[in-house]
C-alpha positions as CSV (number, residue, x, y, z in Angstrom):
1,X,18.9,-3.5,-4.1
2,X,18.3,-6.7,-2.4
3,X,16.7,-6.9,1.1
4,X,16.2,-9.9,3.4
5,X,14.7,-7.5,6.6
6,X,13.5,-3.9,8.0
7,X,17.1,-3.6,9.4
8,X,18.9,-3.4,5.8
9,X,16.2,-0.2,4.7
10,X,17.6,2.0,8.4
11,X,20.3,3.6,6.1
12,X,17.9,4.7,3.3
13,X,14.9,5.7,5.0
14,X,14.2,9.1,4.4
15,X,14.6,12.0,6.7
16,X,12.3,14.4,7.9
17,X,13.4,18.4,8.3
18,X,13.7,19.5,11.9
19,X,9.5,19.8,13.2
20,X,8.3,18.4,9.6
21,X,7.2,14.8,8.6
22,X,8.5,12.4,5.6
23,X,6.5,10.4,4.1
24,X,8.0,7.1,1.8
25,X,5.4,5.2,-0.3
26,X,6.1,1.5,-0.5
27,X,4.5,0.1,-4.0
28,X,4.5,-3.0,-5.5
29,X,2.1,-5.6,-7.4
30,X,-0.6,-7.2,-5.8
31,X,1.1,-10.6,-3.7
32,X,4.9,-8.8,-3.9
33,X,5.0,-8.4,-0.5
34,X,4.4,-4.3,0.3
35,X,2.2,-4.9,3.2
36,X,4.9,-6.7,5.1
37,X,7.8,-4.3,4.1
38,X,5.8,-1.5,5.2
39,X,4.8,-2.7,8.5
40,X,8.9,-4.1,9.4
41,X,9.4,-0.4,8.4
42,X,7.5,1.2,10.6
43,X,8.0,-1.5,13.7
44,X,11.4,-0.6,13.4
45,X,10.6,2.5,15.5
46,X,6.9,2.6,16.6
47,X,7.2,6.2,19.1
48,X,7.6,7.7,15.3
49,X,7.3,6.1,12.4
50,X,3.4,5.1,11.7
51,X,1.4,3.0,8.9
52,X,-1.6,4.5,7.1
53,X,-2.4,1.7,4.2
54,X,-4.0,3.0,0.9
55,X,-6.0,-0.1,0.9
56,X,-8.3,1.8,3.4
57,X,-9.2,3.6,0.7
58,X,-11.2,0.9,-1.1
59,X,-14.8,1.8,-2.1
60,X,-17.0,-0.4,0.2
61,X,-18.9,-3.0,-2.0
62,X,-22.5,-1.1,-2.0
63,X,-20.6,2.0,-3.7
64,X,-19.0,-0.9,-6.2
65,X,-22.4,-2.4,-7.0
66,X,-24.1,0.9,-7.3
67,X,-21.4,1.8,-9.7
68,X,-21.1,-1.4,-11.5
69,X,-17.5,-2.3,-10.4
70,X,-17.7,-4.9,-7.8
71,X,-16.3,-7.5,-10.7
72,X,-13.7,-5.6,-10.3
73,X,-12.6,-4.9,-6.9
74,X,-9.1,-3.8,-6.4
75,X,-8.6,-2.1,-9.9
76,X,-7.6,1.9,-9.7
77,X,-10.9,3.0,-10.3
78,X,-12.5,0.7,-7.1
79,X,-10.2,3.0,-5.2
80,X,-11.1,6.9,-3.5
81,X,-7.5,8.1,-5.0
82,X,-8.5,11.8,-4.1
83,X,-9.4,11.1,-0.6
84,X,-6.7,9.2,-0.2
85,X,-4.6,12.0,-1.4
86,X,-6.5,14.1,0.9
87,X,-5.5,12.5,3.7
88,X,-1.7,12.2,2.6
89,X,-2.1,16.0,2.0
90,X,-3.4,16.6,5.5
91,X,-0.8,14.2,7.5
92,X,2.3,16.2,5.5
93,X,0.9,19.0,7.3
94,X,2.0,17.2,11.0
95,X,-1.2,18.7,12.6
96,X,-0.9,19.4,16.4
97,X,-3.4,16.1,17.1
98,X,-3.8,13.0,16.3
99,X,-5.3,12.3,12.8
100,X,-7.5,9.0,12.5
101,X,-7.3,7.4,9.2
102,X,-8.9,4.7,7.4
103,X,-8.1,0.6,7.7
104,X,-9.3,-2.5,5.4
105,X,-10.6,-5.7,7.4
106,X,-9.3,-8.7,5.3
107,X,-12.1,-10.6,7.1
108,X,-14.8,-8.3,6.1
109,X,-12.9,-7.3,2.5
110,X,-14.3,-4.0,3.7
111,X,-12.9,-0.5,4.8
112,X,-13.1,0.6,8.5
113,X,-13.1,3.7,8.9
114,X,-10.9,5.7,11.7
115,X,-9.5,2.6,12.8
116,X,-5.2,3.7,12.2
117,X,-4.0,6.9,14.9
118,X,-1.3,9.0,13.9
119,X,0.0,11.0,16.5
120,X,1.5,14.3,16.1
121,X,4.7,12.8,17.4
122,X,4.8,10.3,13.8
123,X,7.8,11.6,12.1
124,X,7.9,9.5,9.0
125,X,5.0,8.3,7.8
126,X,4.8,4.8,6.0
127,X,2.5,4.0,3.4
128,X,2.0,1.2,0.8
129,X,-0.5,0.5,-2.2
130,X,-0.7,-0.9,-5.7
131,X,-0.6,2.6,-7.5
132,X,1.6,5.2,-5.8
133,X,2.8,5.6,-9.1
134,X,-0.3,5.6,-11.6
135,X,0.1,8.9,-13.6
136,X,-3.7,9.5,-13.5
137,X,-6.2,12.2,-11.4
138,X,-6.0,11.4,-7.7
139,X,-2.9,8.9,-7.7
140,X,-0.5,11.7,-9.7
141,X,-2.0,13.8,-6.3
142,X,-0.9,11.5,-4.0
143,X,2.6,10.7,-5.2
144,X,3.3,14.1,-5.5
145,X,3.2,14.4,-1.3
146,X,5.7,11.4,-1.2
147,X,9.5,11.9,-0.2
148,X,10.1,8.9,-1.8
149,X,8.4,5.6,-3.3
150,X,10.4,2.1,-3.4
151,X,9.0,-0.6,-5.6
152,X,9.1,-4.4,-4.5
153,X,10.0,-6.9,-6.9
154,X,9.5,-10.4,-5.8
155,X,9.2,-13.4,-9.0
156,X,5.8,-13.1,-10.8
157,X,5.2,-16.8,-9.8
158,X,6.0,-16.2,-6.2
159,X,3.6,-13.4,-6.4
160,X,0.8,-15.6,-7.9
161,X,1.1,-18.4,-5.6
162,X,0.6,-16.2,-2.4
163,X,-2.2,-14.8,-3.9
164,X,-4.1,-17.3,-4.7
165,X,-2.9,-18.9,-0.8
166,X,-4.7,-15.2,0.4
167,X,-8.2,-15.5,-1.7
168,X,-8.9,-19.3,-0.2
169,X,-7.7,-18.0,2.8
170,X,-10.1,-15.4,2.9
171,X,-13.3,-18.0,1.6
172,X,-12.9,-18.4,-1.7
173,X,-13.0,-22.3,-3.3
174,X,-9.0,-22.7,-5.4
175,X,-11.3,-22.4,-8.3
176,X,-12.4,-19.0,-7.7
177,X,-9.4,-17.6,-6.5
178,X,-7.3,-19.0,-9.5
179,X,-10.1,-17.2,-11.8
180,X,-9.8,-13.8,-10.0
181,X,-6.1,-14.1,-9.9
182,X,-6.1,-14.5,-13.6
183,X,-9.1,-11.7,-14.3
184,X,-8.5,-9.2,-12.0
185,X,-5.4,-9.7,-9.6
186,X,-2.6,-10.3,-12.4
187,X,-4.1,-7.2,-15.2
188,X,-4.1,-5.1,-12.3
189,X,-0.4,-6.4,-11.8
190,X,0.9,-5.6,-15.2
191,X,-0.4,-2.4,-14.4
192,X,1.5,-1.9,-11.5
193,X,4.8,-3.2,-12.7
194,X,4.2,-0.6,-15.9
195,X,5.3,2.4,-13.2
196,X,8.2,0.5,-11.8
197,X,10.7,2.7,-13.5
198,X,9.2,5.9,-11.9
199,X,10.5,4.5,-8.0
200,X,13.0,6.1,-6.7
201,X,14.6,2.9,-5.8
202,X,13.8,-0.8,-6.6
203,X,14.2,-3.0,-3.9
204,X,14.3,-7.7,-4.6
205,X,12.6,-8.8,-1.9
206,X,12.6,-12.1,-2.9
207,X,14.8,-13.2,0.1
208,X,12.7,-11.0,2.6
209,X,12.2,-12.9,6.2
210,X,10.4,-12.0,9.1
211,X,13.0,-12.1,11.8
């Protein structure tokens, strides 16, 4: 299915049961464009549909030297997959207050902890991440509390380019971003696109715009 904006996902969004919550998983390689999708999804009605990344999930970069994986930062295994399934397990549970759940500061390339509210009134929850579908301890967890999961498929090179754009962006010389592009963004991509036949839908957002 090909989408240019939030409006053309309305009729496919999934439904919660009377007093329950949904929850739809938004995956896709790293640079396809998930992060966007997911937030024009839950703009689209903000008194009940609320974003809780899976990037706020990443270990914080003492853990990743302690454990010998800051090299490489952004793989599954940088990730707390059963805490983030944790958290997915208690927001499908549409607790009477608002549950506080963890961001990632671009600016930092750190998590922040208890910086995203969902309110008890957040009847479809929205959230988006590299491995929604990764069939391994923690992320098999976490899919299995999704109503749904949609994959977004953008060109490889479109995907490259904006990823390098985001690593200078964020301080690193072109040099250094082509070289983690190619050594930890793109392997981490074929790992990704390896579970896009386990979406429940495919969505091209090749043409996506922002308006």
């Amino acid at each position: 299915m090909s989408v240019r904006s939030a409006a053309d996902l309305r009729g496919i969004l999934p439904r919660p049961e009377d007093g329950e919550r949904a929850l739809l998983g938004i995956v896709g390689a790293p640079g396809a464009g998930k992060s966007t999708v997911a937030a024009a999804v839950a703009a689209l009605d903000p008194a009940t549909h609320a974003l809780v990344p899976m990037d706020g999930f990443h270990l914080a970069d003492q853990a990743l030297t302690g454990l010998g994986l800051l090299d490489r930062k952004g793989a599954p295994e940088t990730f707390d997959a059963h805490g983030y399934a944790a958290l997915l397990a208690r927001l499908r549970g549409r607790p009477d207050h608002t549950v506080y759940a963890p961001a990632f500061e671009r600016d930092l390339e750190q998590p922040l902890a208890n910086a995203l509210p969902v309110p008890p009134s957040s009847t479809l929850l929205v959230t988006e991440g590299n491995y929604l579908l990764l069939e391994r301890p923690g992320w098999q967890d976490a899919r299995d509390l999704l109503d749904e999961v949609w994959f977004i498929d953008v060109d490889p090179e479109v995907r490259r380019r904006r990823l390098v754009a985001r690593h200078i962006l964020f301080g690193k010389t072109p040099a250094a971003a082509e070289e983690w592009v190619r050594c930890v963004d793109e392997p981490n991509g074929a790992l990704v696109a390896a579970t896009r036949d386990r979406a429940d839908r495919v969505l091209d957002a090749s043409e996506w715009r922002l308006t």
